[in-house]
C-alpha positions in Angstrom: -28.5 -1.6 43.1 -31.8 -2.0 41.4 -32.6 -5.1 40.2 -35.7 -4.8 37.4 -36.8 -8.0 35.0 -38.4 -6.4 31.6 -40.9 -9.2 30.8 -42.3 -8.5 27.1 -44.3 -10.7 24.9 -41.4 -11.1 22.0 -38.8 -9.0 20.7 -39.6 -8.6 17.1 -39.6 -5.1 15.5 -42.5 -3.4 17.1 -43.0 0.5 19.3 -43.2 -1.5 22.3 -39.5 -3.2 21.6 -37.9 -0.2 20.0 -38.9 2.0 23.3 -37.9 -0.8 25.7 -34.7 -1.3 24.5 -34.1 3.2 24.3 -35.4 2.8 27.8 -32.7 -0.5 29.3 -29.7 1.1 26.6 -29.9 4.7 28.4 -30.8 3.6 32.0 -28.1 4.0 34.2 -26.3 0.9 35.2 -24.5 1.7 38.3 -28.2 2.3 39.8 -30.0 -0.3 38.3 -29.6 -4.0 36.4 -32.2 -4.5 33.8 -32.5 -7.8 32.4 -34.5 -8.6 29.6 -37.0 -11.6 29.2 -38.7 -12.3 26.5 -41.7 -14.8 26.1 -40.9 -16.3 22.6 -37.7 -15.9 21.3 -34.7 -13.1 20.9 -36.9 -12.2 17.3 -35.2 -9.6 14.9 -33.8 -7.0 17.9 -32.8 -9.7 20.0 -29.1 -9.0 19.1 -29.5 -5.3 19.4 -29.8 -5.8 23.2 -27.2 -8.2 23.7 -24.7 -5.9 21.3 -25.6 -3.2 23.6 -24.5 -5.4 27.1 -27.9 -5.8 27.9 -29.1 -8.7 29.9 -31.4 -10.9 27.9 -33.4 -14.4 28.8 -36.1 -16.4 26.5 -38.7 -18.3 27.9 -39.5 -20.3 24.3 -42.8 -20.5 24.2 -44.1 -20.6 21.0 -46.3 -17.3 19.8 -50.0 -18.3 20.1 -49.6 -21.3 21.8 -49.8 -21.9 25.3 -47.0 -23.3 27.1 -47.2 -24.0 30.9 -43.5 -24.9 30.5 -42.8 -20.6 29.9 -44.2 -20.0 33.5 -41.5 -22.5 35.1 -39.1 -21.0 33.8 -40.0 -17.3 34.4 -40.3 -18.7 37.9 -36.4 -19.7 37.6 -34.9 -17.1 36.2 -36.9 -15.4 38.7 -35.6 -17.2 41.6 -32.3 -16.5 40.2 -32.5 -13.1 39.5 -34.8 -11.7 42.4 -35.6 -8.7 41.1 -36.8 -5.3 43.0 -39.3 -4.6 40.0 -41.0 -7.2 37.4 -42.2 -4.9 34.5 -44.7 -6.6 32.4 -44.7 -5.3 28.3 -48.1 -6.2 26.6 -50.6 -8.3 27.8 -49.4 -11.9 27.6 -46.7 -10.5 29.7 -49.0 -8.8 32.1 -50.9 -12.2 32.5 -47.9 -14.4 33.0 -46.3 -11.4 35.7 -49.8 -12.1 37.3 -49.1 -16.1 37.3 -45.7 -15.8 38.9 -47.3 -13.6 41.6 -49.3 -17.1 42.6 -46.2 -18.6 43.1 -44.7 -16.3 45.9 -42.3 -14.0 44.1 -42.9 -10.3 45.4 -41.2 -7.9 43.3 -42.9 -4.8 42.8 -45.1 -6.0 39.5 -45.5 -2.6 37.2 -47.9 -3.6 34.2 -47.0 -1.6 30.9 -49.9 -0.7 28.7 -49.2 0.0 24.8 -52.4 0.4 23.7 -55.9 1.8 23.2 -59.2 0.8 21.9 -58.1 -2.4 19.9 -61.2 -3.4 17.7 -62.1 -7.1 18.4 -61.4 -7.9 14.5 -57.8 -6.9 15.7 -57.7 -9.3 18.5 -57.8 -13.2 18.5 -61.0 -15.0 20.3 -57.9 -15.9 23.0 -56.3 -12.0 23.3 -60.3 -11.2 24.0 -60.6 -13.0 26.8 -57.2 -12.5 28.1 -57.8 -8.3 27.8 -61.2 -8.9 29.7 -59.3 -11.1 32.4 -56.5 -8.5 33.3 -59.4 -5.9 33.7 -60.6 -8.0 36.6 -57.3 -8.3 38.2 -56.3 -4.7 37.4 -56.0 -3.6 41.1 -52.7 -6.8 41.8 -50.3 -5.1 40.3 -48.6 -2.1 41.7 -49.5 0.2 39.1 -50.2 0.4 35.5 -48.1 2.2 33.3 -49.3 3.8 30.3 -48.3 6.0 27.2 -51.3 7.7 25.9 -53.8 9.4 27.7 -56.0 7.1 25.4 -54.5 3.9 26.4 -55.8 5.0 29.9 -59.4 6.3 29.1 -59.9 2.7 26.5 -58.4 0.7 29.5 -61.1 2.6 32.2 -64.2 1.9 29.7 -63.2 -1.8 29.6 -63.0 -2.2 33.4 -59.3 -1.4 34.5 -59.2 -0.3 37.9 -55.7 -0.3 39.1 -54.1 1.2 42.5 -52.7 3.9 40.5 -51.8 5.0 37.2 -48.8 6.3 35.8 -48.4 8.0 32.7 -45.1 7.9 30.7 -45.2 9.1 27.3 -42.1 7.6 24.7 -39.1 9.8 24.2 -36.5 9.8 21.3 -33.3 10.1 20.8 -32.7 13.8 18.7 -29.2 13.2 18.8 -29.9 10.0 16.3 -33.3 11.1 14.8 -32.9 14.5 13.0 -32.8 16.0 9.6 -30.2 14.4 7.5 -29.8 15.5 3.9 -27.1 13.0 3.0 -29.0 10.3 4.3 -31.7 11.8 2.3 -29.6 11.6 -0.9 -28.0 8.8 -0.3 -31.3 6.2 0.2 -33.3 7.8 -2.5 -30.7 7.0 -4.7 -30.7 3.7 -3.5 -34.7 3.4 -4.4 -33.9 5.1 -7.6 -35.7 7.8 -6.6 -35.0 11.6 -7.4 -34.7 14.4 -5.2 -37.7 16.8 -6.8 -40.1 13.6 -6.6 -42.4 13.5 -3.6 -42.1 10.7 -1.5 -45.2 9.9 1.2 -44.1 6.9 3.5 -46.4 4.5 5.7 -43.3 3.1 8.5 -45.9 0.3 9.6 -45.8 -3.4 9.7 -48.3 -5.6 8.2 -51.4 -5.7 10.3 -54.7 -5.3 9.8 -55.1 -2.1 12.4 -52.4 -0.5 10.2 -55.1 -0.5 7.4 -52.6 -0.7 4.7 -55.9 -1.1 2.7 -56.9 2.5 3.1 -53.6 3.8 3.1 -53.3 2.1 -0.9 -56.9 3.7 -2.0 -56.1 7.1 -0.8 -52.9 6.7 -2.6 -54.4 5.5 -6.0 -56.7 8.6 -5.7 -53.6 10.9 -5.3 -51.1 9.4 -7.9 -54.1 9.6 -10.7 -53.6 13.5 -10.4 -49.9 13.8 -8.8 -47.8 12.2 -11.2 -44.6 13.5 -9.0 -45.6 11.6 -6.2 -44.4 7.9 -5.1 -45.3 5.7 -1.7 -42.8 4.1 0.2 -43.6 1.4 3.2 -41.5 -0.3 5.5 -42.1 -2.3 8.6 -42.4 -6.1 9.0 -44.1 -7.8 6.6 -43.8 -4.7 3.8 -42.0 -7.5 1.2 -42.5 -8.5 -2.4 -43.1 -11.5 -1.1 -46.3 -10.7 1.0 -48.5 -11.9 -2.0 -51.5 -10.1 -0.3 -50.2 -6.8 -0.6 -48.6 -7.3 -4.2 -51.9 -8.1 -5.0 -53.4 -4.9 -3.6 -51.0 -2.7 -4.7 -51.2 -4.2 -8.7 -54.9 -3.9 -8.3 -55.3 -0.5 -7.6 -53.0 0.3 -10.7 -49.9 1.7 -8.6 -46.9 -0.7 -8.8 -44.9 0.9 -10.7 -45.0 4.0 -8.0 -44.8 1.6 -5.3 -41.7 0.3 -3.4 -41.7 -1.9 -0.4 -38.2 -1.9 2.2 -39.2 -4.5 4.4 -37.9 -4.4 8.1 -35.0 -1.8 8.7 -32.6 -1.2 11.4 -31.7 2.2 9.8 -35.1 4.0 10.7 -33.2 7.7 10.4 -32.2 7.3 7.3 -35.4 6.0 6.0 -37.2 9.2 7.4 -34.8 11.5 5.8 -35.8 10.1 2.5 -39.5 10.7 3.0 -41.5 13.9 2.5 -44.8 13.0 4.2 -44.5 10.1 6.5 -48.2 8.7 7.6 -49.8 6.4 9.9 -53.1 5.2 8.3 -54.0 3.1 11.3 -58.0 1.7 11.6 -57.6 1.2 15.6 -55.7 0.4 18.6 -52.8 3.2 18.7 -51.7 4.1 22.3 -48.8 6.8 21.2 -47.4 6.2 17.6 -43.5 6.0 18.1 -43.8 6.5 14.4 -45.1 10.2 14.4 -42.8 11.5 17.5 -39.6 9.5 15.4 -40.8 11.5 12.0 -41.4 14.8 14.0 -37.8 14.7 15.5 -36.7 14.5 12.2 -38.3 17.7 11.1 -40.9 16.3 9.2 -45.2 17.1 9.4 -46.9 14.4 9.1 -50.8 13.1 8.0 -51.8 10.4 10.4 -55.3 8.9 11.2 -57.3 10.3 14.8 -56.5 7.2 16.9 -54.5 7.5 20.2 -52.7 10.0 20.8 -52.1 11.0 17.7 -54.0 14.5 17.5 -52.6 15.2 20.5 -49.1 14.4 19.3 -49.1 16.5 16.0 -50.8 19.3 17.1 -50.5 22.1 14.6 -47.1 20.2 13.2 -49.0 17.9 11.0 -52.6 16.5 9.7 -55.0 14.3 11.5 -57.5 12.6 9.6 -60.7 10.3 10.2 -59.4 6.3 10.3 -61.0 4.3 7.2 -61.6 7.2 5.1 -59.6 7.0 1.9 -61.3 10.1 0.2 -60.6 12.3 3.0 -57.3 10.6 3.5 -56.2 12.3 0.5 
């Protein structure tokens, strides 16, 4: 049997965690043990893994801080382990998986690259000088794993030169994401929300590379002509109590056509209620889970030119230019 460790940064509700727990859920476990360490905490899908009999460790280190302790202890569970393959998620992960190489573990270390070109307003004065760090010691790892042809080309401009690249775009699950009228039915009546009205959704957390910002002016342009129409948002941070975005939202003079799920474990549903789902992103997009989860469930969908996301709707949907609200309409 295959032994492989999945290192990743944290395990709140992200692309990179929803894909690697599709990927350890389906993988085939008289061939291979996957265990699951995560760097901060078990986070929101934490339990997800465990409910599904997957293998999972915390290191405890707290997010943005650094914590020598978290390298002892991903040497440990190491020892314990001994894994054939150490995948690193993200690149905190990537650097520690580098550290524990210094301290004579030799698993096969895959880095996993999620990203593309990630403006530095996006990324901490720390996460600059980490990304520039990793580009120097690009060629230790085995190979570099990527999901986007633009993860690859961004990574290449900035000085990544590994041994070899492989390239692994996400997959979904048709069997769970697919066109569901009942589900359709049953959450707009939930939102109080009828089935002739037309409902755009933005499934993104709150970050600034989403650009929620330009996502809300191209919507106050549309629902001053399209009185039919209503916005929908979900992800992390997408609360009533996210004063920030209240406050956006009330500015522009769209509350009342405006509602805000939060984090949701029932993504299917929540596509089956929308009629345009969108990804308004500014920067750093490798390949949108978002898009391919809204495509499988029969929906086209408008989504800014960053990654692969031209690529990925091809004639299905609409690609337009990142921080343009007018032509974002």
């Amino acid at each position: 049997m295959i032994t492989i460790v999945h290192l990743i940064t944290g395990l709140e509700t992200g692309g990179a965690e929803r894909m690697l727990y599709r990927l350890v859920g389906r993988t085939d476990g008289d061939r291979f043990r996957s265990v699951v360490v995560s760097i901060t905490g078990a986070g929101s899908v934490g339990p997800a893994f465990r409910e599904a009999g997957v293998e999972l460790m915390t290191l405890g280190v707290r997010r943005g801080l650094p914590d020598p302790r978290g390298l002892f202890r991903l040497d440990r569970i190491l020892r314990e382990v001994r894994p054939d393959i150490l995948q690193t998620w993200l690149y905190h992960a990537d650097f520690l998986g580098l550290l524990v190489k210094q301290l004579g573990h030799r698993p096969h270390l895959l880095w996993n690259v999620r990203c593309s070109d990630l403006s530095l307003a996006s990324v901490s004065p720390v996460g600059a000088v980490l990304r520039r760090m990793l580009s120097w010691c690009s060629a230790v790892p085995d190979a570099v794993v990527v999901n986007s042809r633009a993860g690859r080309c961004f990574h290449e401009r900035i000085g990544y030169r590994p041994r070899r690249w492989e390239y692994l775009p996400n997959g979904f699950d048709t069997d769970e994401l697919r066109p569901n009228l009942e589900a359709r039915r049953h959450l707009r009546a939930e939102l109080g929300i009828d089935n002739d009205t037309i409902v755009i959704g933005l499934p993104a957390r709150y970050h600034p590379m989403k650009d929620h910002r330009t996502f809300l002016e191209a919507a106050a342009i549309l629902a001053a002509t399209r009185r039919e129409v209503r916005f929908v948002l979900v992800g992390a941070g997408i609360e009533p109590t996210n004063r920030a975005l209240v406050k956006a939202i009330a500015g522009r003079g769209i509350g009342d056509r405006v509602r805000l799920l939060g984090e949701r474990n029932d993504m299917a549903a929540v596509y089956a209620a929308f009629d345009i789902p969108t990804l308004s992103s500014a920067c750093g997009e490798g390949f949108p889970n978002v898009l391919g989860e809204a495509m499988a469930c029969g929906l086209s969908c408008v989504a800014t030119d960053n990654g692969d996301a031209a690529e990925l709707l091809g004639r299905t949907g609409t690609v337009v230019p990142p921080r343009d609200p007018v032509l974002s309409r």
